[in-house]
N, C-alpha and C positions, 0 to 999 in steps of 0.2 A: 659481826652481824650474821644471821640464820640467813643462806639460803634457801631458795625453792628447791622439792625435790627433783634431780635429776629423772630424765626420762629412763627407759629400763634397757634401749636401742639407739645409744648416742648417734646424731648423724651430723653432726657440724664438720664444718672442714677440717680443724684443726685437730679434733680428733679421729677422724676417721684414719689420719694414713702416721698415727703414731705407733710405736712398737707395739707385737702384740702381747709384749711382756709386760707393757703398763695402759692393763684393760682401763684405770679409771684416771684421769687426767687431773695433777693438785690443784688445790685452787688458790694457791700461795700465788703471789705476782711475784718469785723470782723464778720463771721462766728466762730463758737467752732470747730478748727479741732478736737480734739476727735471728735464731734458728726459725722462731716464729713469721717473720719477715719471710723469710725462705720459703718456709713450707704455702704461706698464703701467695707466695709471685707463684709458685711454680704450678700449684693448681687452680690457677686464677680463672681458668677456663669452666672448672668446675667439670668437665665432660665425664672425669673418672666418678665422680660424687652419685653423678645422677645414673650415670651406670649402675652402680652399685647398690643405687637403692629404687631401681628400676621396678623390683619385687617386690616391695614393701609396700604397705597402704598409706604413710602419711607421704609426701612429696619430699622431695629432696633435698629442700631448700628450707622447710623449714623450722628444723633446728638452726642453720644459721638465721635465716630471719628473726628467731625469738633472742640471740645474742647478739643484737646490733642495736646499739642506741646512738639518735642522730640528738645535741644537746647544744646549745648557745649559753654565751657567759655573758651576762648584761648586767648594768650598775650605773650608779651615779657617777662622779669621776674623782677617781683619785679614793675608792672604796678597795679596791685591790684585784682587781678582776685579771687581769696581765699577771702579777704574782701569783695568782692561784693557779692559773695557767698552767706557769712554768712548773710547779709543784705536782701539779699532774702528771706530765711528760717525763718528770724527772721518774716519781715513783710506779710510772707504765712502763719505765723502762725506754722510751723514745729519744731521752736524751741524757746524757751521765754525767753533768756536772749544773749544777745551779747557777744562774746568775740574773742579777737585780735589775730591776725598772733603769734605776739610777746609782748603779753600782760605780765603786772606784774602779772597775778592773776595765770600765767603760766599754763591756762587752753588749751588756744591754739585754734584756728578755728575749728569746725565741721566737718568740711571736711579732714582736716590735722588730720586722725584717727591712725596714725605711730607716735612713738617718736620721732624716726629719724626727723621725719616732722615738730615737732612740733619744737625740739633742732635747728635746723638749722634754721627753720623760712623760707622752700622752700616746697612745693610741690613736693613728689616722686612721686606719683602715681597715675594715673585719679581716681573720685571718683564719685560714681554715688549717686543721691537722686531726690526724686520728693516731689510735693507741688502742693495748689490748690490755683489760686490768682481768682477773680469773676469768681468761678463756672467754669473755666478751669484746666483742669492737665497738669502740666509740670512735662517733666522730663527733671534733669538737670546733665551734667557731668562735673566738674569741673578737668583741666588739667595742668598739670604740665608747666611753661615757659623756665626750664632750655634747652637748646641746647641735651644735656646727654639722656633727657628723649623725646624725641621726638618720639617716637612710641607710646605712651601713648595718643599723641594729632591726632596720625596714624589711629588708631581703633578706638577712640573717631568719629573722624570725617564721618569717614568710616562707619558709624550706625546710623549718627545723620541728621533732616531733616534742622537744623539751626543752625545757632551760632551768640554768641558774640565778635567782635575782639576789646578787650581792650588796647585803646592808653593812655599813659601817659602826661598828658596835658606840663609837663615840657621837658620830655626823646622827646618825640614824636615820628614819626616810625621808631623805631628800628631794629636791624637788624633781629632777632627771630619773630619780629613781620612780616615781609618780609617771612617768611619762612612759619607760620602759617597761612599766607595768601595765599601762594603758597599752601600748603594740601587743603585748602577752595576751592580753583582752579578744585583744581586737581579730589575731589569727588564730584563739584557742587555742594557745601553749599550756601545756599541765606542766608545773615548775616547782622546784626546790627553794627552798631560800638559805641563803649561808652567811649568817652572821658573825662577819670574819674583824681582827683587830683587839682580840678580848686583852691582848697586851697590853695594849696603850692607857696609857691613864685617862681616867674620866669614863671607863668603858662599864656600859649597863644594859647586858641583852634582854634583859625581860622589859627595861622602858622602850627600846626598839620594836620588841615583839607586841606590845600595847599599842604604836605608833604604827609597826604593819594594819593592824585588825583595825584600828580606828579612821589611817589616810587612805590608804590601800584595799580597806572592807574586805581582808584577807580572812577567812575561817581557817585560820592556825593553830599551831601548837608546838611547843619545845617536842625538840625530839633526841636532847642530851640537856646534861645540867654539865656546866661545867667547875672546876674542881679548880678554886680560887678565881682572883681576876688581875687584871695588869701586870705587875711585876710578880705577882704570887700566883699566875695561872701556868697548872702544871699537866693538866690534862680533862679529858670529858666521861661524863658517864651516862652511857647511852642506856635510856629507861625501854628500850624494846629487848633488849636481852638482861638489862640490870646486870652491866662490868663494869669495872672504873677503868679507864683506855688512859696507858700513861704511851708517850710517844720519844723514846731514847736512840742515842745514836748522835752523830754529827750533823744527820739531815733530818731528822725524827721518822726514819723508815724501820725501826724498830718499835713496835708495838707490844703494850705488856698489858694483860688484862687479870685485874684484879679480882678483890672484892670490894663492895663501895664499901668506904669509910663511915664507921660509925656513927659518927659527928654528921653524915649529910642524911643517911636515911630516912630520917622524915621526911627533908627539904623532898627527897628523890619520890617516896610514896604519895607526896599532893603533888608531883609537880608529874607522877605518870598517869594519876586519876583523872588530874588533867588532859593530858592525852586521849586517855579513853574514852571520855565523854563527849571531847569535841567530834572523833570519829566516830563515836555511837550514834552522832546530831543526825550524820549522814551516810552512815550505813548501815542498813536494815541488818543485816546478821549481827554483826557485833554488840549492835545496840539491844538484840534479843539476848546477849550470853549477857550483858550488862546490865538490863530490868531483872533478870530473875538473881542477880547478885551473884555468879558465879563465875567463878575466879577465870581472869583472860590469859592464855597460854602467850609466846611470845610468836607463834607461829599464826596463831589468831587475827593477834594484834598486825604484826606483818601484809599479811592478807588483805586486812583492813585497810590502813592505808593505804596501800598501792590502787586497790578498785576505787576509791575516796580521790586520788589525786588523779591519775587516769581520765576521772569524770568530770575534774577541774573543782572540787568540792571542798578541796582541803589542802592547804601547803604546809609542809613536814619543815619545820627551820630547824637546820644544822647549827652549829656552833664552831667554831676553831680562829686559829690567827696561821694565816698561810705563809706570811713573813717569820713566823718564829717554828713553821713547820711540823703543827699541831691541829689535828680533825680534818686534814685531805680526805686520807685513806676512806675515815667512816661515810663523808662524802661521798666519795666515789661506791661505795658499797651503796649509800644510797642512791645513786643514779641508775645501776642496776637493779636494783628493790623494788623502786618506786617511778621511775619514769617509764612511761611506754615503749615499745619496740614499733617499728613502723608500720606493721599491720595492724597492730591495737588505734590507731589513729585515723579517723574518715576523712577520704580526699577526695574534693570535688573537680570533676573537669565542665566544659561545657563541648554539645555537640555540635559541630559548626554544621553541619549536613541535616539538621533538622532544629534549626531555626533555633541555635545556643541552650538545646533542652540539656538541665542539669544530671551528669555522670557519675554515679559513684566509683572509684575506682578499689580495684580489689587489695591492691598496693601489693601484689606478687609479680616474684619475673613469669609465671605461666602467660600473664594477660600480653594483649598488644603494647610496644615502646608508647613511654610518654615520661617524657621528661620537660624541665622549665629552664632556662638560662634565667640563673637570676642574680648574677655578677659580671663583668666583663673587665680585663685587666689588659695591660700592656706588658707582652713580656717579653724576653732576649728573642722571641723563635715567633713573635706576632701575635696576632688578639688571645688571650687566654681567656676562653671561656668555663665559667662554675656551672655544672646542673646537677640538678636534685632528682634523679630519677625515682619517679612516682611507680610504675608500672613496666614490665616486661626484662629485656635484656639487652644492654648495648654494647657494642664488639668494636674493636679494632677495624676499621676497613669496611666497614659498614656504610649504606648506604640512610641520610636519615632524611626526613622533610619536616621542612621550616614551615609549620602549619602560617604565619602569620603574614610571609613573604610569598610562598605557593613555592621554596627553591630549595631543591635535590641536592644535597652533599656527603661528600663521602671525610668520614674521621680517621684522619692519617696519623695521629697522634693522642692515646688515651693515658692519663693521668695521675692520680691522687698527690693532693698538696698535703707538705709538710712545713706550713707555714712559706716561706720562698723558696723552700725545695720541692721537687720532682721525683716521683716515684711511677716508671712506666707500667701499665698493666695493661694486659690483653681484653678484659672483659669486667664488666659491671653489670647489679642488678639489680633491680628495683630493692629502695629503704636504703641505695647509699649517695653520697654527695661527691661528684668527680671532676677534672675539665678537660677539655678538649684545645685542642690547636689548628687553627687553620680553617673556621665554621663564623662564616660572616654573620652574625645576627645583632640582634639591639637588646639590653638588658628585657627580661618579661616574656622571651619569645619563647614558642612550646614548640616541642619537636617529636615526633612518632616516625614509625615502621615506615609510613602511608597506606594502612591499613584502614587508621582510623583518621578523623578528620577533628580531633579533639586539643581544645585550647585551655591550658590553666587560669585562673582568676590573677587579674595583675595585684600588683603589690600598691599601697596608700604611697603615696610621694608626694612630699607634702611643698608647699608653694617657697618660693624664694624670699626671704623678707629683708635683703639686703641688697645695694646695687655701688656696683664703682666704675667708673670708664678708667680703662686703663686703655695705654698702646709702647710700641718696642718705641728704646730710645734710638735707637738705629733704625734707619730704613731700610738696610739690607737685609736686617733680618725678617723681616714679614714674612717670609715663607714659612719659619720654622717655627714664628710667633702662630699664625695659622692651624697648623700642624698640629702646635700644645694645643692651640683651644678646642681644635675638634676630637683632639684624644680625648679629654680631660670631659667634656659634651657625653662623647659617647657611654666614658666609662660611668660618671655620676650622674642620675637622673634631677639632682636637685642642683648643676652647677650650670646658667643656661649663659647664652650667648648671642647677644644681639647687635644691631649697629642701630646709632639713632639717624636717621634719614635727615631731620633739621640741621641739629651740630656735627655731624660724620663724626662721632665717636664712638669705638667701641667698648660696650656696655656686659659687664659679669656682674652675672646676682647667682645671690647663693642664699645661705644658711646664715650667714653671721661674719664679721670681720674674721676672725680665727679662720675660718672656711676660705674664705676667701685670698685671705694673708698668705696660706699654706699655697694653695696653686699657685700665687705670683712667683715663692720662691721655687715653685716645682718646677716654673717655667726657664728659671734662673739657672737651676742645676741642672736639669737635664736635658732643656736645650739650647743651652748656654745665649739667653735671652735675655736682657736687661728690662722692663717695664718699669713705666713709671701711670702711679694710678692717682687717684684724688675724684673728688665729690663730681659726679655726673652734672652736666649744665641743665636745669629746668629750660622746658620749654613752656616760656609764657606767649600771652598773647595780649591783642590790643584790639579793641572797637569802637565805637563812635558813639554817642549817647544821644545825638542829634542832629534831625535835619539839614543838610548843607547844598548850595545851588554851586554848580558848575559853569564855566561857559570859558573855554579856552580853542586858542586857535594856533593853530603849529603853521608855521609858512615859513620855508625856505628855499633859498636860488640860490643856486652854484653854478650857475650854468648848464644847457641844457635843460633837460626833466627836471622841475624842481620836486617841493615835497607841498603838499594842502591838503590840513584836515581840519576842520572846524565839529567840536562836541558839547555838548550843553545839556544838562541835565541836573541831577541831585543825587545825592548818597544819602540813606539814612539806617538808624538797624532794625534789624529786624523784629518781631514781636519777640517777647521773653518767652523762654522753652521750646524757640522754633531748631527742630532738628539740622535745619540747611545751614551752613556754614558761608556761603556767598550766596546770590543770586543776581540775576542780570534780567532787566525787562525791558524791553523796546518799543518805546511809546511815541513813535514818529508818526507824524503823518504825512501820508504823500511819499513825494522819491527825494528828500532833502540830501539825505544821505542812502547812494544806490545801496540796494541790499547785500552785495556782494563784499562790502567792506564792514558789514556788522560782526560777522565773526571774529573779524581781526580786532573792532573796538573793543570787542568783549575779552579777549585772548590781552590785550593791554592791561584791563580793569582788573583781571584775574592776576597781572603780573607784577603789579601794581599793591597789590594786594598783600603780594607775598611777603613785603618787608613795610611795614610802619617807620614813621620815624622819630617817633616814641625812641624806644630801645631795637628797633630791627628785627624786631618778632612778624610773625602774620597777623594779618587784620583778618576776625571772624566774627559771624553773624550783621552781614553787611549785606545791604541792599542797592544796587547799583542802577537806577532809572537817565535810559537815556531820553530826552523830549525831542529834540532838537539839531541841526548840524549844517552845515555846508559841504559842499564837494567842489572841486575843480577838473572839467573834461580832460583835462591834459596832467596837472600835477597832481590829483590825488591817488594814491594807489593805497596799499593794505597797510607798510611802514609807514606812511603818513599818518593814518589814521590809530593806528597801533600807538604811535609814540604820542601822537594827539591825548589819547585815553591815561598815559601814564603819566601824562605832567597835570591833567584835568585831576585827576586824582592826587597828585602831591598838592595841587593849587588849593582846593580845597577841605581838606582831611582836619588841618588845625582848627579850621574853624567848628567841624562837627562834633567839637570837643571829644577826641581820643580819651579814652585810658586802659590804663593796664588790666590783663585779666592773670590772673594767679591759680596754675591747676591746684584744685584742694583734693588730697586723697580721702575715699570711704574706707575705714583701717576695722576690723573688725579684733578684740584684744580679750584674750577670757586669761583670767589671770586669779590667784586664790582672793578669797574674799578680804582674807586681812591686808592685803594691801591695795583694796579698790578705792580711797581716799586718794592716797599716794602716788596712782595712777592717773588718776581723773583730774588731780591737781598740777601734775606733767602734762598732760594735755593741754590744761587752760595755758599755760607758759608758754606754749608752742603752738597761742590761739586759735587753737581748735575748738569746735563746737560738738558736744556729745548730746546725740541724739537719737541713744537708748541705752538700757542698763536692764540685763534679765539676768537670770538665777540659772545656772544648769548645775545641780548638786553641791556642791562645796565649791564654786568656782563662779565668779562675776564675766556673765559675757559685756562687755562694754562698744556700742556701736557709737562710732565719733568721725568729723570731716576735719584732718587736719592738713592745712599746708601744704605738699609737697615739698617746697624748699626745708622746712623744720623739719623732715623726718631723715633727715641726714642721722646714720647712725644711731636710731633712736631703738634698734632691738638691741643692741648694746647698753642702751641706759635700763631699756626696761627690765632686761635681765638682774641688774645690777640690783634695779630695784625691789624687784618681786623675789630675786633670788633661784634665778631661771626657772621659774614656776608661772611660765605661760607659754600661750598660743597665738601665733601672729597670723591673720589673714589679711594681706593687703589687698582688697578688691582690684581690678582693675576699670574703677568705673571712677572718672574725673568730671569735678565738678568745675565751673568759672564764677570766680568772685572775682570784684574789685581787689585791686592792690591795695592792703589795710595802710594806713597813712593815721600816726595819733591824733586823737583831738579833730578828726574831717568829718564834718555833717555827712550823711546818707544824700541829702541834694546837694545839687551845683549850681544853684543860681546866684549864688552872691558872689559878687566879681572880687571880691578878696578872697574869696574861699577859693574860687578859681585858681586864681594867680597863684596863692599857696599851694593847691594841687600840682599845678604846672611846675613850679620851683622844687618842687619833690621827684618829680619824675627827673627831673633833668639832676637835680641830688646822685638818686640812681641809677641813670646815664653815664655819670662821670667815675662814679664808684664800681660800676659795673667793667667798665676799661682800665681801672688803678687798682689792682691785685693786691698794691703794697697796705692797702686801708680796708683793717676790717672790715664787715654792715654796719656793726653797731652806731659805727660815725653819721650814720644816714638820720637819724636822729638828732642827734647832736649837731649836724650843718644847717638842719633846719633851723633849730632854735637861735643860732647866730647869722643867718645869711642876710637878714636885713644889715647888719653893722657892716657887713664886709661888701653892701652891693653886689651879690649875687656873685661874688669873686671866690666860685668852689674853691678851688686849689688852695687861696689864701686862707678863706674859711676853716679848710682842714689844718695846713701849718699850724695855724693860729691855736688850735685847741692841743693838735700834737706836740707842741711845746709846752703847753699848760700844765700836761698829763703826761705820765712815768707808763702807765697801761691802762689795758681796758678797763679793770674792773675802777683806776681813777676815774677814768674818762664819765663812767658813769655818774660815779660818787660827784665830779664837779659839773655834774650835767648843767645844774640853777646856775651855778657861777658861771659857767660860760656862757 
């Protein structure tokens, strides 16, 4: 592939301090990276650079700025992203022997520097490294494709000036793939696309490349044909210089450039006219050499694209299979070609010192420090933190400010990762991605000189849609159970950590069971932590549906002071939609009961209140009217009356006919539209009620009130369903229904219907304390508890012999 011309006064670093025998520097990547490696520690300061080019008009810096591409690798899962990877590093030279995702030699990819990672054969974690292919620096972040991890591909992107969006020439675009094309969207990434797998059988890049332009609304175009397919694919041939690229050798790092084959040359002439035209759609010069019919050079065409994808106007798709170690290289030539260098990219800061007015930054080291943390890891040596330095120069021993804390630190420790390794350097400059050791901040946090007072735009982090209580099976270890979970807190922004107040359990939500799965065992390995997790307890609730009189009197002698409190009143609820969850009103007259013990009845009614005896939940939207009471000069005091208030309320609760209330969550669910049947009828199953359906482009937004209890695990079904091709919003806004009960009228006046409600509740009373018995039985005791006189236990035996499992139990529901 044609490079750009060279400038005519090379000033990059690598060339400036090479012999003066070899004025012009090859552009073959068989360089010694040692030697390269070398030459870049030892002038990392740059101080001789800018010396030397002290006299010159253009600045110092940038020629290296224009050979530095910052790029992320994103895909669906299991598309090959981690293998291309490694295929890269291998042919930069950064590492000198190959090994597989899921290789026998159980060494594992480069990048996959976790065991977890390596056992499973997925990507947990984005993983940063760079490399140098002709005398450019890349830096590369390779990310995770599971669904689970998708904040990983959040902050990746959210720092990077380009990416790769890797299609599987068999899968093709996927639904993850749709999603990670959406974040590209979203932080205006200009992107390649590499339609990798041409080996595999069944493989068909051009119905991929139809399926980009139609899911994706991608303005593409082939930018190689290639030269058979599956077991007869032998290389590509790239229609911007028109060679036919065979790729020989043991690792295909030998490159042979042809001429095309006879037999393709037509295919090759419509399928570059193609090309042309799509980039003519949206680039004014081209499209003038292309109206007047004359013929497009290769350095034309060139040009073209890269100004076309820059703008975000056109994505260039490659072709190769990186497993069989064919179309890296041209690849990588394209990443130079055609993705931006860091100053071609606008970055925005905000200015905190004049009321968050928007900043363009000039993305050179000339300007003031500003950088973002936009990772944060646990390493051998304490917090390892990633930043993206947007603007200026950052040093060794420096002093930086935490724009977002207001706190002064000095960096004892500067970095570049090589995936889990460490490479120490003295200084960095704006357009590269580094970290730092020993710099307390929170992922999102912006750091400068303290010259300027400028904060970067955070990153989308998207909401948790899964929850488990989990806690250590040991009690000694809560320290270290601790420990994990605030590490684990700090480092992901999507893994949160809460305790429930009613049940005291400790509560993790995340992303997805997978997400979730992975930190229990993280906790397990590395701080040797045993948990045990399972489905979070609902907190329900219980109210009254009617009027109830009071009138109890506590009197006790023991000698001495005794106790006397006499209270009389009514409980009823409150109107429907009223925001108060209790209320107390004192409607005495006179001094029946002196004023000074009203607090205490009230502080009773309140505590009273706390546990129903329904199932043991709180009673809410309850009205508490005192009318009435007695006192005694000598034996009444505050516990008298206190505990007066708590048996006046057990005394009459039953009668104000209780019942259960069931949080229903508002779930908001945008999912494609061919499976909005299949969603909607999931829902009805998990008696929800949907109440609304709107249109946002090719995608059904579905608004529905479903259960709480049934949404156990339910992004895992929907996944399943939809084929990870949704969006899950669980609002945090809870509604109160009735506890659904089959076949129960909406009123409660007929005293059989009653009884039947009551015999239900007390069903799920007793099921609720016997672990060993599914729900589903809760159904089925009903329909038998008249035969067995209300004899739960026996009732269940009785069916549980009947029945081998659940799905009988259902099946002989009529006969039992």
């Amino acid at each position: 592939m044609a490079r750009f011309p060279r400038p005519s006064t090379p000033r990059s670093l690598y060339t400036l301090y090479t012999s003066p025998s070899k004025t012009t520097p090859s552009h073959s990547h068989t360089h010694s990276p040692t030697a390269a490696l070398l030459l870049l520690r030892h002038f990392s300061s740059g101080s001789l650079a800018r010396a030397a080019s002290k006299d010159e008009k253009e600045p110092w810096w940038k020629d290296s700025m224009n050979r530095l591409r910052n790029i992320g690798i994103s895909a669906h899962i299991d598309s090959g992203k981690t293998t291309l990877t490694e295929r890269v590093l291998y042919y930069t030279g950064r590492i000198h022997e190959i090994h597989e995702v899921r290789g026998r030699d159980g060494v594992g990819a480069k990048m996959d520097s976790m065991d977890l990672e390596r056992e499973k054969g997925i990507t947990i974690q984005s993983a940063a490294t760079f490399c140098t292919w002709k005398d450019y620096q890349v830096n590369i972040i390779d990310t995770p494709g599971h669904v689970d991890f998708t904040i990983e591909v959040e902050r990746a992107l959210r720092v990077l000036d380009g990416a790769i969006l890797v299609l599987c020439s068999v899968g093709g675009v996927q639904s993850q793939s749709i999603t990670v094309d959406r974040q590209m969207r979203r932080y205006e990434v200009p992107r390649l696309a590499f339609i990798n797998k041409l080996d595999r059988m069944g493989a068909d890049p051009w119905k991929v490349l139809n399926q980009a332009r139609s899911k994706l609304r991608h303005h593409s175009a082939a930018m190689q044909v290639p030269i058979g397919l599956e077991e007869d694919f032998k290389g590509l041939i790239d229609l911007v210089q028109l060679k036919a690229l065979y790729f020989h050798g043991s690792s295909g790092e030998k490159i042979v450039a042809e001429d095309i084959p006879a037999n393709m040359e037509a295919l090759v002439a419509e399928k570059r006219r193609e090309l042309i035209e799509a980039v003519s759609e949206v680039d004014d010069k081209l499209a003038e050499v292309f109206l007047n019919d004359e013929p497009v050079s290769s350095t034309e065409l060139e040009e073209a694209i890269r100004r076309a994808t820059v703008a975000r106007k056109f994505v260039p798709v490659f072709m190769g299979s990186a497993f069989k170690n064919k179309g890296v290289q041209p690849l990588l030539d394209g990443v130079l070609s055609y993705l931006p260098c860091p100053t071609e990219v606008s970055s925005y800061a905000l200015d905190q010192s004049k009321n968050e007015e928007k900043v363009t930054l000039s993305g050179t080291p000339d300007g003031p420090l500003v950088a973002l943390a936009f990772k944060l890891e646990e390493g051998r040596f304490g917090q390892l933190t990633y930043l993206r330095i947007y603007e200026g120069v950052i040093r060794k021993g420096d002093f930086i400010h935490n724009i977002n804390t207001g706190k002064k630190v000095k960096i004892p420790r500067l970095v570049r990762m090589h995936s889990d390794e460490m490479e120490d350097i003295q200084e960095a400059h704006a357009g590269q991605i580094v970290a730092v050791f020993g710099v307390d901040c929170a992922s999102g946090d912006t750091f400068t000189d303290g010259s300027v007072k400028y904060t970067m735009t955070s990153m989308n982090v998207p909401e948790p849609v899964m929850s488990l209580a989990v806690q250590p099976v040991s009690k000694d270890s809560g320290g270290q159970f601790s420990k994990a979970l605030n590490r684990f807190q700090r480092e992901d922004p999507t893994f949160r950590v809460g305790l429930d107040a009613e049940s005291g359990q400790t509560i993790i939500s995340g992303m997805g069971e997978l997400h979730l799965d992975i930190y229990v065992e993280r906790i397990r390995r590395e701080y040797k932590v045993d948990a045990t997790v399972g489905k979070p307890r609902v907190n329900f609730r219980e109210t009254v549906t009617q009027r109830a009189e009071f009138d109890y009197l506590h009197k006790k002698q023991t000698g001495g002071q005794g106790q006397y409190g006499r209270v009389c009143g009514y409980i009823e609820p409150l109107p429907q939609g009223s925001s108060t969850k209790f209320e107390f009103d004192n409607m005495i007259v006179g001094q029946a009961i002196p004023s000074n013990f009203i607090p205490a009845i009230e502080k009773g009614f309140k505590e009273a209140a706390n546990s129903g005896s329904l199932i043991g939940h709180p009673v809410e939207h309850l009205r508490v009217v005192l009318t009435d009471g007695a006192s005694h000069s000598v034996d009444s005091s505050e516990l008298a009356f206190k505990l007066a208030a708590i048996y006046a309320f057990r005394q009459c609760y039953t009668a104000a006919r209780p019942v259960i209330l069931e949080p229903v969550m508002m779930v908001e669910l945008k999912v494609p539209t061919e499976f909005q049947g299949t969603v909607a009828g999931d829902i009805n199953k998990r008696k929800g009620v949907i109440v609304g359906n709107d249109q946002d482009g090719d995608d059904s937004v579905i608004t529905a009130h479903v259960p709480l209890n049934n949404m156990f695990g339910y992004s895992t079904s929907l996944r399943s369903m939809t084929q990870y091709g949704l969006a899950i919003d669980n609002n945090p806004i809870y509604l109160c229904l009735p506890f659904p009960i089959p076949g129960l009228p909406s009123t409660l006046t007929d005293d059989h219907v009653w009884d039947h409600h009551m015999d239900s509740l007390l069903a799920y009373k007793w099921l609720n304390t016997n672990e060993d018995y599914p729900m589903e039985f809760a159904n089925l005791i009903l329909d038998c508890m008249w035969l067995f006189n209300r004899d739960w236990e026996a009732c269940v035996e009785h069916i549980w012999r009947e029945a081998n499992s659940c799905a009988d139990l259902l099946a002989k529901r009529g006969a039992s």
